[in-house]
C-alpha positions as CSV (number, residue, x, y, z in Angstrom):
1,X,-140.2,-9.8,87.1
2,X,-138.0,-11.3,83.7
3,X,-136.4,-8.6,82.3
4,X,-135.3,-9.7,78.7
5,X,-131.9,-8.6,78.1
6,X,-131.5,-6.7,74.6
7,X,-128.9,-7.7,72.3
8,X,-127.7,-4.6,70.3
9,X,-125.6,-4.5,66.7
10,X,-125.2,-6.4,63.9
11,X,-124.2,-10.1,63.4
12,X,-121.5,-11.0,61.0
13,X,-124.1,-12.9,58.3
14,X,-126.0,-9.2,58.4
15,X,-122.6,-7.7,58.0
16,X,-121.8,-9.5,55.2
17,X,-124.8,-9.5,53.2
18,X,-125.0,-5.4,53.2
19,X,-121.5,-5.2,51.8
20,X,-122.0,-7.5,49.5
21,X,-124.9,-5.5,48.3
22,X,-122.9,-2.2,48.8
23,X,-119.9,-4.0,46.6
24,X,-122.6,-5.3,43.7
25,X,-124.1,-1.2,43.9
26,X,-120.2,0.3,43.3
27,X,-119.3,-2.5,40.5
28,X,-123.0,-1.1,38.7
29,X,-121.9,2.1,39.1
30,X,-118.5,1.8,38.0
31,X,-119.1,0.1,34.9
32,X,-122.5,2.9,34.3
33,X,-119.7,5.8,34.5
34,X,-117.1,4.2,32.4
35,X,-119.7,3.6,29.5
36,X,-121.1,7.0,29.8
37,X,-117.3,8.3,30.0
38,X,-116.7,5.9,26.3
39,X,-119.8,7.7,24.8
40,X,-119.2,11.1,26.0
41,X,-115.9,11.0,24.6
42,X,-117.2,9.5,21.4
43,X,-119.7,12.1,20.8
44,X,-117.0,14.9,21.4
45,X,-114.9,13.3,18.3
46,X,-118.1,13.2,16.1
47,X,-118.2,16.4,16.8
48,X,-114.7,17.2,16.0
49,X,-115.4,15.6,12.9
50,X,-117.9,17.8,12.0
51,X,-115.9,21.1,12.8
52,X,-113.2,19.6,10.8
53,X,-115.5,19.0,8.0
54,X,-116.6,22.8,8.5
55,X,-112.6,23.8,8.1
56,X,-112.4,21.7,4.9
57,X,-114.7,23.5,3.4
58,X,-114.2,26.9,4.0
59,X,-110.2,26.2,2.7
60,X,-112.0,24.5,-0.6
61,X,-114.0,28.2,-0.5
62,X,-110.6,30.0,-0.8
63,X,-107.8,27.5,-2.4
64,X,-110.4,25.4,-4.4
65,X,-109.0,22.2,-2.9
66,X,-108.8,20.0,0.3
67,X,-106.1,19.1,2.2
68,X,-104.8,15.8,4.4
69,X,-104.5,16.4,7.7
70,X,-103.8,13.8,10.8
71,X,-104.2,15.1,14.3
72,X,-104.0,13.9,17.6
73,X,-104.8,15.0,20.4
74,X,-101.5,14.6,23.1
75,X,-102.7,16.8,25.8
76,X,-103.2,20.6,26.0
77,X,-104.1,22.7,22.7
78,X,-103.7,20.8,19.6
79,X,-106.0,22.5,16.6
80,X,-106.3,21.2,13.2
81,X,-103.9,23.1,10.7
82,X,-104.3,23.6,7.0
83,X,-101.2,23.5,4.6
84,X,-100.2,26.9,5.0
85,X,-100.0,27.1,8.9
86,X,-103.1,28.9,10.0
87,X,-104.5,27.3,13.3
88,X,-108.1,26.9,12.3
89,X,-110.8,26.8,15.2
90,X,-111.0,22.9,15.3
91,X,-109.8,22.0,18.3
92,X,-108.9,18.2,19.2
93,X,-109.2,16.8,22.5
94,X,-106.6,14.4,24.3
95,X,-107.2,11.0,23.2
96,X,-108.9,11.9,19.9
97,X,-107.5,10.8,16.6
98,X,-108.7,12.7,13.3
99,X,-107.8,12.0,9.9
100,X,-108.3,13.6,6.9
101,X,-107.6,12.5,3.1
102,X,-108.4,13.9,0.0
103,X,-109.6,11.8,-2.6
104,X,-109.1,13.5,-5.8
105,X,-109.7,17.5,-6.1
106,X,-113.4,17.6,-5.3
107,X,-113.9,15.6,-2.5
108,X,-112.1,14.3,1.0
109,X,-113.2,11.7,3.8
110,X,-112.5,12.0,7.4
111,X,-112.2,9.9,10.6
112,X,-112.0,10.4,13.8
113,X,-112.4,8.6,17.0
114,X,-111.2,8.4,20.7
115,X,-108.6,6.2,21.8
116,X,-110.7,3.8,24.5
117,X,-113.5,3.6,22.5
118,X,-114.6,1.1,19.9
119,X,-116.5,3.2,17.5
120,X,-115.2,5.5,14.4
121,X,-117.0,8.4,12.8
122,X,-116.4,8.4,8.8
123,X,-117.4,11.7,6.8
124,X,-117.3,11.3,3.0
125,X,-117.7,14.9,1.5
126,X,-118.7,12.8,-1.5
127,X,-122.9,12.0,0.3
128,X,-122.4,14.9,2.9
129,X,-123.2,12.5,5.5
130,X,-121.5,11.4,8.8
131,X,-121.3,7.7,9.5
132,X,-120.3,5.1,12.8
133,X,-118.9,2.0,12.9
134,X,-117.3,-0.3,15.0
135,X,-113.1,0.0,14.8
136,X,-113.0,-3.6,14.9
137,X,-114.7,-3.6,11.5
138,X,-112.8,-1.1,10.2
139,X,-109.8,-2.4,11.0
140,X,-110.1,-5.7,8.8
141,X,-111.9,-4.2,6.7
């Protein structure tokens, strides 16, 4: 009787091909985290933005004009604060810039956008509307 002997385990071409595959899968997924991390964190200083905006206009309600404001967020609790002192519920995240300038007595624009990411939010009280762009553009422009 010819009893075939069984060779168990992998060779090193088999070895190599699965992690290559396994390295290819972490790079994908890597990269697909960072990007949802850069939009995440994008969306979060629209929104600040629009909470800012909010602020603005409740302090037009009551002193009948805007105010500048620049805030960044360094870590821990940093709010938005109108002229007078009083913390107002806007709070801004680490790594998010906001920016506020009034542009004569009845109107004001604002910015804001987080560090690592190449987009900017613009509100201009002047059309009510929020806009993106691309920092790059805004920069030399």
């Amino acid at each position: 009787m010819n009893v075939a002997k069984s060779r168990a385990g992998f060779t090193i071409v088999e070895m190599i091909i699965a992690m290559s595959i396994i390295c290819v899968l972490i790079a994908i997924y890597y990269f697909m985290i960072d990007s949802y991390k850069d939009r995440r964190m994008s969306e979060l200083a629209a929104k600040v933005l629009m909470q800012a905006q909010r602020a603005e206009e409740d302090y037009f309600k009551k002193e009948h004009r805007y105010f500048d404001a620049e805030v960044s967020g360094s870590g821990g609790e940093t709010f938005l604060t109108t002229p007078g002192g009083i913390r107002t519920t806007v709070r801004v995240p680490s790594n998010v810039i906001l920016s506020l300038k009034t542009r004569g007595s009845d109107n004001f624009v604002g910015f804001a956008f987080y560090t690592g990411s190449k987009v900017i939010h613009r509100y201009d009280s002047k059309t009510g509307k929020i806009t993106t762009a691309s920092r790059t553009q805004d920069e030399t422009g």
